[in-house]
LUMBA-712871 format. One line per 8 residues: number of its first residue (from 0); for each residue x, y, z of N, C-alpha, C, O, CB. Coordinates in steps of 0.001 Angstrom, whole numbers, plus 500000, padded with zeros to 6 digits. Glycine has a CB too. Layout:
N
NUM> X/Y/Z/X/Y/Z/X/Y/Z/X/Y/Z/X/Y/Z | ...
//
This chain:
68
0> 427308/772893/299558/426151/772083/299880/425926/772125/301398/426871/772344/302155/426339/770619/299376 | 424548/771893/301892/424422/772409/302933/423983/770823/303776/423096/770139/303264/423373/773763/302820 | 424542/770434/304822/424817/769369/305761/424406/769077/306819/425077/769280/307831/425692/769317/306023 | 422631/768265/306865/422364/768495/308669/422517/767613/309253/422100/766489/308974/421124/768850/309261 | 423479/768093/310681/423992/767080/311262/422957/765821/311838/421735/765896/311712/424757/767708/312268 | 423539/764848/312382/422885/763498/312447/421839/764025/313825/420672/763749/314104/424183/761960/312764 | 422842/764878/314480/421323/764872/316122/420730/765603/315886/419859/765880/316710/421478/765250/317832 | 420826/766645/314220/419058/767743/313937/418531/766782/313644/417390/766677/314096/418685/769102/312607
8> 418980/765778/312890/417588/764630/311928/417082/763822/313055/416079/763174/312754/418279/763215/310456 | 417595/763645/314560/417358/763216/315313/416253/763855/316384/415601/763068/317071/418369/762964/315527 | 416137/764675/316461/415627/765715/317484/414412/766373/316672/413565/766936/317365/416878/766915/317964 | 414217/766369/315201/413502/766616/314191/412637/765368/314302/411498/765503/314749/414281/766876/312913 | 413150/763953/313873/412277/763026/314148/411495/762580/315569/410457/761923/315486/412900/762145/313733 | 411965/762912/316687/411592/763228/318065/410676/763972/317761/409904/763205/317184/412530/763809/319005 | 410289/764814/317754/409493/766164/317664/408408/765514/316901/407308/765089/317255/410262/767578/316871 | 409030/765551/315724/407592/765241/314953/406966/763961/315242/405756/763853/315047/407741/765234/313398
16> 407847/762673/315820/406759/761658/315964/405881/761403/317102/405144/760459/317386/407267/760572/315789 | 406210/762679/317763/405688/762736/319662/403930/763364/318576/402958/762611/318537/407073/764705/321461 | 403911/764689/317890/402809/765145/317044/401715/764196/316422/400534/764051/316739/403407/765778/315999 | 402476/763589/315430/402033/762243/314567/401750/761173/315526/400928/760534/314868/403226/761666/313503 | 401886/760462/316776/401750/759299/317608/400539/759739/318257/399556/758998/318286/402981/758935/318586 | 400528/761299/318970/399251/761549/319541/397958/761839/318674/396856/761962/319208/399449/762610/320363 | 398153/761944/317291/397325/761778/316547/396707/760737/316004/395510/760774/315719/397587/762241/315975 | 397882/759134/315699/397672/758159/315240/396376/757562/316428/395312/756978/316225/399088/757435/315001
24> 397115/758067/317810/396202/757275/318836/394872/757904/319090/393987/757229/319615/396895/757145/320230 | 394637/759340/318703/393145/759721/318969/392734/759514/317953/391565/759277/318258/392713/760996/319398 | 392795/759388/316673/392187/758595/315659/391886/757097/315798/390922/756546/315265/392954/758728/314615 | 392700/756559/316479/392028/754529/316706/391040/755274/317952/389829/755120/317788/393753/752616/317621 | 391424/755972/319034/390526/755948/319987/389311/756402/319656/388380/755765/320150/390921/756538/320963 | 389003/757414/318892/387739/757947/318393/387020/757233/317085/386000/757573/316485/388024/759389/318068 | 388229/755735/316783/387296/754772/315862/386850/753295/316626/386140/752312/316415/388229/754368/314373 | 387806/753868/317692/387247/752166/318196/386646/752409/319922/386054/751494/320493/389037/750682/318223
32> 386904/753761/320604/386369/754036/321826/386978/753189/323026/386548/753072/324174/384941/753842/321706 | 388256/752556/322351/388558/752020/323236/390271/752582/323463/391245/752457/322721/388164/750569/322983 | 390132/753192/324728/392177/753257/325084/392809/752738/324929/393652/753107/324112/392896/753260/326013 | 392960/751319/325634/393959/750631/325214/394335/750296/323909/395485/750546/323547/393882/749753/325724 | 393457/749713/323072/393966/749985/321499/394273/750830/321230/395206/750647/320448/393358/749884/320550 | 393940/752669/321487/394432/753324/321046/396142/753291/321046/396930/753587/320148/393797/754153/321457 | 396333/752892/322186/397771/752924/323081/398502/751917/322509/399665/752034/322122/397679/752627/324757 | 397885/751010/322456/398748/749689/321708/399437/750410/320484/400630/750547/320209/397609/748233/321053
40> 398175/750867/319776/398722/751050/318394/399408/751861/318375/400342/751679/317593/398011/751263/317434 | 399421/753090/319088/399952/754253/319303/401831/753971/319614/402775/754669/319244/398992/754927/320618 | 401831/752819/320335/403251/752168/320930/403974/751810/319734/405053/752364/319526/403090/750751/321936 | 403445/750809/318778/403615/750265/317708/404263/751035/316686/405340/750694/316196/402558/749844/317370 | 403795/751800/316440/403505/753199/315747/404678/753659/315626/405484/753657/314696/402619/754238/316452 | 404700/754199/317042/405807/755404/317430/406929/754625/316822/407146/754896/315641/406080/755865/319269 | 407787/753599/317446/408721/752999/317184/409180/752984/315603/410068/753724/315180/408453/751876/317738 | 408321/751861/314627/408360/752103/313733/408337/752999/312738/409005/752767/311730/408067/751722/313739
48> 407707/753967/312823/407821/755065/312251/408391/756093/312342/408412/757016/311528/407177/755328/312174 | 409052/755985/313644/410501/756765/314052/411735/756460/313299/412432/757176/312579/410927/756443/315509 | 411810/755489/313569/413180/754391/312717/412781/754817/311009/413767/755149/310352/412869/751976/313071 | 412014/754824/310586/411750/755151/309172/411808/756534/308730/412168/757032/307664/410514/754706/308832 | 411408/756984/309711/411510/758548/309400/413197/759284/309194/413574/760086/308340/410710/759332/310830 | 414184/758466/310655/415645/758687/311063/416139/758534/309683/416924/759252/309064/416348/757605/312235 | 415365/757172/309223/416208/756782/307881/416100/757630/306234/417002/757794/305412/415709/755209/307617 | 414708/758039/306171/414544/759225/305294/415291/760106/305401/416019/760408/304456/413522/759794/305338
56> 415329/760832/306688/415834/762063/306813/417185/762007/306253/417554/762802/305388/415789/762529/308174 | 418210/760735/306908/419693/760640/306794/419864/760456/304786/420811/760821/304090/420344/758962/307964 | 419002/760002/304498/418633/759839/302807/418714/760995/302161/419526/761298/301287/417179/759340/302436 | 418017/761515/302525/417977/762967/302138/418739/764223/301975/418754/765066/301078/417398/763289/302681 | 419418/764098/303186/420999/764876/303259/421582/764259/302057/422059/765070/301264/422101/764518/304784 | 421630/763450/301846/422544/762940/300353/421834/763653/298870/422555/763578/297875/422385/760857/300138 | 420779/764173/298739/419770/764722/297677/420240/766161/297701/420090/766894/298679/418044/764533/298056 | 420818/766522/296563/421034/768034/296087/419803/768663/295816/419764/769736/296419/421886/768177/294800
64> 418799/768451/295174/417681/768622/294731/417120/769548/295732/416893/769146/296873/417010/767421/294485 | 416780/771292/295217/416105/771978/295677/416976/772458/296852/416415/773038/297782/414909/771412/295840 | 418337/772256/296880/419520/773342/297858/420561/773421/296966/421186/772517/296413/420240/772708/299500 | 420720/775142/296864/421277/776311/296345/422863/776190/296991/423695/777065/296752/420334/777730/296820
//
């Protein structure tokens, strides 16, 4: 079985929520025209959905399903 260590799921969730955060925030900014909300939410965001993501990922390593 194949095992990814704790700082790929780490450096994986880095990566992808820097992608996903600058997106969350030009989507409020281009619905509400305003920066700072974008940014607020964008702050909000990041955090939480980092921490959720760390925690999927580490979930997942435990799932045989679909590794050979």
């Amino acid at each position: 079985m194949v095992h990814e260590s704790k700082a790929r799921s780490l450096i994986k969730a880095v990566s992808w929520r820097i992608m996903a955060t600058i997106t969350t925030a030009a989507i409020v900014y281009f619905m509400t025209g305003d920066f700072s909300v974008a940014l607020a939410v964008g702050s909000i965001e990041v955090v939480a959905k980092f921490l959720l993501y760390y925690i999927h990922e580490r979930i997942w390593t435990h799932v045989s399903f679909g590794i050979r």
